[in-house]
C-alpha positions in Angstrom: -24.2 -5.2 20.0 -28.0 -4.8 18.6 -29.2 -6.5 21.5 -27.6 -4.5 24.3 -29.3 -1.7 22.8 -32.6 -3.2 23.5 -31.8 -3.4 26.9 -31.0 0.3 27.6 -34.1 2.1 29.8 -32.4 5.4 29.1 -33.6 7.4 25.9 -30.7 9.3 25.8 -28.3 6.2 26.2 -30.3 4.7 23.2 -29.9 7.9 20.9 -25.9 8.1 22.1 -25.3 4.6 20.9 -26.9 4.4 18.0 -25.3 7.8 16.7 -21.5 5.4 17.7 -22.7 2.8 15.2 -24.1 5.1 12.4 -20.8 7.0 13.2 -18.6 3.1 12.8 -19.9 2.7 9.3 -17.0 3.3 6.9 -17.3 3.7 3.1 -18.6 0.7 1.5 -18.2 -1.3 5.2 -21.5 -3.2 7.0 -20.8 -5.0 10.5 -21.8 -8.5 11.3 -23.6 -9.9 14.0 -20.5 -12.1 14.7 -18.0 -9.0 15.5 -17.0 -9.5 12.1 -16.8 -6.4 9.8 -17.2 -6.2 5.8 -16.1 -4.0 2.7 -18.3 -4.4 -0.2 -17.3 -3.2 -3.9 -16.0 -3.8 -7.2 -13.0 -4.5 -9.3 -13.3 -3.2 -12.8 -11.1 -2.6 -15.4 -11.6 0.0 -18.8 -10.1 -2.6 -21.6 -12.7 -4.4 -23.7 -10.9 -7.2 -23.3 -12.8 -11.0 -21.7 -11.0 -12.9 -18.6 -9.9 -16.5 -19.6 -12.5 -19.5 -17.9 -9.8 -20.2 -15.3 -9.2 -16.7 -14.1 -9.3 -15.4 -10.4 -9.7 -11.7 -8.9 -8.3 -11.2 -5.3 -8.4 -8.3 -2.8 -6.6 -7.2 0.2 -6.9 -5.5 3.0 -3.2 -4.1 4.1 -1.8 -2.0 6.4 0.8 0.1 5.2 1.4 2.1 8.3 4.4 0.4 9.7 8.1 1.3 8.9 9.9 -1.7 9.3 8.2 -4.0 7.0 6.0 -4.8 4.3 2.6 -4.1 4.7 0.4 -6.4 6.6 -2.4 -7.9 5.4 -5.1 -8.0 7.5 -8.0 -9.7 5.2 -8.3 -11.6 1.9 -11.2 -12.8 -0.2 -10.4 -14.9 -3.5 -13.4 -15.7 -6.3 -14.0 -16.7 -10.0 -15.6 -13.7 -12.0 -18.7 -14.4 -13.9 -19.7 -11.8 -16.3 -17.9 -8.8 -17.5 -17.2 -5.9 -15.3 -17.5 -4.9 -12.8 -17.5 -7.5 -10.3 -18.7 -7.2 -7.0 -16.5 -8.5 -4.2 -17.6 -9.0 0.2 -14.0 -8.8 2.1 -14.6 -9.8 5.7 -12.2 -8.8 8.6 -11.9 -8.6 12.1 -12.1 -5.2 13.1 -9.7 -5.9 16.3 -7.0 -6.0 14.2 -7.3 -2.5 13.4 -4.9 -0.1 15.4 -5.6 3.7 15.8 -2.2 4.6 13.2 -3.0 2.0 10.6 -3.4 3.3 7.3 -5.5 0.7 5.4 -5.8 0.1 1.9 -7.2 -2.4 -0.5 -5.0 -4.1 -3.3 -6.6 -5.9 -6.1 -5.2 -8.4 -8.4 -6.5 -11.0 -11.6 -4.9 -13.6 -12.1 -5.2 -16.9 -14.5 -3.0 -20.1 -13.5 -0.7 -18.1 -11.0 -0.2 -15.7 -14.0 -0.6 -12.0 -13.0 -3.1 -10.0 -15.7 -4.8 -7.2 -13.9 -3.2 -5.4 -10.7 -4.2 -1.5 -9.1 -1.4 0.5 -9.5 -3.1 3.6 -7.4 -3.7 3.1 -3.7 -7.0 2.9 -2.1 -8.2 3.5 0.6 -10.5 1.0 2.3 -12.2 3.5 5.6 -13.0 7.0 3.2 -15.1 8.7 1.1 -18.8 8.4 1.2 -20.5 6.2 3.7 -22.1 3.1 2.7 -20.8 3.7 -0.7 -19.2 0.1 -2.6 -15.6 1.0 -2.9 -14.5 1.4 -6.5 -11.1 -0.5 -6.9 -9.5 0.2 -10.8 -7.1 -2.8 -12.3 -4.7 -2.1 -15.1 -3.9 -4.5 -17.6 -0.4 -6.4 -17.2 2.1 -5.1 -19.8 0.4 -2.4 -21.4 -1.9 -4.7 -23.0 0.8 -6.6 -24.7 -0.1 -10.5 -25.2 2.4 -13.3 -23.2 4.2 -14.5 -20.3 7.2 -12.0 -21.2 4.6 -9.0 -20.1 6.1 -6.9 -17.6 4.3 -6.0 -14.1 2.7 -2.8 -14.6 4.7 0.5 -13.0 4.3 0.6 -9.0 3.3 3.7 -7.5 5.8 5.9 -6.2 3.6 6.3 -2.9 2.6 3.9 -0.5 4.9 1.1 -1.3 7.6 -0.5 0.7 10.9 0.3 -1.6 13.6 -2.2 -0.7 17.5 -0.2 -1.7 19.0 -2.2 -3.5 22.0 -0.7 -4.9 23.5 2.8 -3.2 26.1 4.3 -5.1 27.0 1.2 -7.4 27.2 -0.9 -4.3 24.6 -3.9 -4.8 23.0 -6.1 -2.2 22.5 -3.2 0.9 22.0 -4.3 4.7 22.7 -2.6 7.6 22.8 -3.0 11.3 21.8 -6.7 12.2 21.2 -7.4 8.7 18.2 -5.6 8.5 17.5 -4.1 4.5 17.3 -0.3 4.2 14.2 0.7 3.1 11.6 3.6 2.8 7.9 4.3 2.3 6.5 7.8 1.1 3.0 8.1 2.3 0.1 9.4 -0.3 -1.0 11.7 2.1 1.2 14.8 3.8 4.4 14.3 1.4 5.8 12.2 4.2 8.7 9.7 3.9 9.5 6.9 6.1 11.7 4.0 6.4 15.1 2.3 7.9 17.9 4.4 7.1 21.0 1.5 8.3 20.8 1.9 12.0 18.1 4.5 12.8 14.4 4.9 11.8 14.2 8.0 9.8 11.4 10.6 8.6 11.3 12.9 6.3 9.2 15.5 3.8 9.2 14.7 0.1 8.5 17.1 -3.0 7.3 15.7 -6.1 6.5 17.3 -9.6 6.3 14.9 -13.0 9.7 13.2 -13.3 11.0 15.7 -10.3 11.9 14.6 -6.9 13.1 15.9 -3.6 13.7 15.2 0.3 13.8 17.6 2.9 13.6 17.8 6.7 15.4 14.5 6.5 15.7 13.6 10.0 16.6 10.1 12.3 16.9 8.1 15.8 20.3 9.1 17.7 20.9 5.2 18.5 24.5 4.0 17.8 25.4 1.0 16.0 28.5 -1.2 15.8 28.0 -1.3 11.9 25.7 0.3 9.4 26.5 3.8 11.0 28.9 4.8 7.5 26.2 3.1 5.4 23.1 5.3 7.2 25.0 8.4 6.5 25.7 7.8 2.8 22.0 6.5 2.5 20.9 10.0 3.9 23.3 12.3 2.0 22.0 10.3 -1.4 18.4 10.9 -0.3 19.3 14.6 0.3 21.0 15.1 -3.4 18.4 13.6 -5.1 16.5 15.4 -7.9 14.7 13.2 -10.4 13.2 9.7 -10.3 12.1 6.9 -12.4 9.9 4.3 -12.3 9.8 1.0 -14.6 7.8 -2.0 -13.9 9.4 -3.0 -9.6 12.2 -0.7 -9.7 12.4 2.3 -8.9 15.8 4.7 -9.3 16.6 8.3 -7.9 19.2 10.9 -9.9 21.5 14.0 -8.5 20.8 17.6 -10.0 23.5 16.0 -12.8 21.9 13.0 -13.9 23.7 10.1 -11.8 22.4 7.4 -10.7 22.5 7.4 -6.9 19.9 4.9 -5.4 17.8 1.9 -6.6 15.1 0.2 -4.9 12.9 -2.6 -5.9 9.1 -3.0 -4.9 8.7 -5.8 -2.0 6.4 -8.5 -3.4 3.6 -9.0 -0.7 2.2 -13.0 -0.5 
């Protein structure tokens, strides 16, 4: 791309394409002369704690944009940590893959042996904030900090993760039309809500304060199914009732104004 810019005999052409690549530089994000694109920064963590020899760090790039599935992941670097923190990471990517209504984020994870000890638990995302700055990417400890292999995943976040219902109303194992699972995804930004609802796509607004939760404006596709229409309704009605929420480790399950259980979900595992 440098190179066509040599060859442009119009001053104002020069000055308009420069100003498009200073204005392509995302936070912590320098292109490469092979159409490649990278995101530099670090993984840290606060515990004064040292990595074993054999440990790992990996980060992502992901798009959790889409409704119907998990997010993708678009990038991956893996490396060995030398040092304390923080560690400095390079994650190349191929900017084609990037669609106008992605939302991207990065995901961070140490590991030691295929064991998980350090994951992010807030979402991050990869194209905002300062440009040019290394993007900061915070890991918390597996387990609270408790020693073994019986530590428990740290809590998922609430937002920007693809819950997977499984239970609705005491009824276990949930699929509707086609076989497809029933799912949702509340977005970090705009209160937003999103997901499969048993035989439509459906949208929504959200309301959350502490433990509190709420859905409004819930609202779907008019397509008609053979099955999963009786399923989509009570999915939607449970949604609309709830009040309160609770998160522990993958799971996470809504309440009704009077305390009863009425949905459970479990966090996808991406690969």
């Amino acid at each position: 791309m440098a190179s066509s810019f040599v060859r442009t005999t119009s001053g104002a052409a020069f000055v308009f394409a420069v100003a498009l690549a200073v204005a392509g530089v995302a936070r912590g994000e320098r292109q490469e002369g092979t159409g490649m694109k990278t995101i530099e920064g670090h993984v840290w963590y606060r515990e004064r704690i040292a990595l074993p020899r054999n440990a790992e760090i990996l980060v992502f790039l992901e798009d959790v944009a889409r409704m119907d599935v998990p997010s993708e992941v678009i990038a991956t670097t893996r490396f060995e940590p030398e040092g304390g923190p923080p560690w400095m990471f390079s994650l190349e990517y191929d900017p084609h893959r990037l669609q106008d209504k992605g939302r991207y984020v990065l995901r961070a994870r140490i590991e030691a042996d295929g064991r998980l000890l350090f994951i992010n638990t807030a979402s991050i995302p990869a194209f905002q904030g300062n440009a040019g700055a290394p993007v900061q990417v915070l890991v918390s400890r597996v387990g609270g900090g408790r020693e073994g292999k019986g530590a428990k995943v740290p809590d998922a976040s609430l937002t920007e993760t693809y819950w997977k219902l499984i239970d609705l109303d005491g009824q276990a194992a949930v699929v509707g039309a086609g076989g497809r699972e029933l799912h949702m995804v509340l977005a970090s930004d705009g209160s937003r809500v999103h997901g499969f609802s048993g035989c439509n796509r459906f949208t929504g607004s959200y309301q959350r304060t502490d433990g509190q939760l709420s859905f409004s404006q819930l609202a779907s596709t008019r397509m008609a199914c053979m099955e999963g229409m009786e399923l989509e309704q009570r999915f939607l009605d449970a949604l609309g009732r709830t009040s309160r929420f609770r998160i522990r480790s993958d799971q996470l399950t809504l309440y009704s104004a009077d305390g009863q259980q009425t949905m459970r979900f479990v966090a996808v595992a991406l690969q």
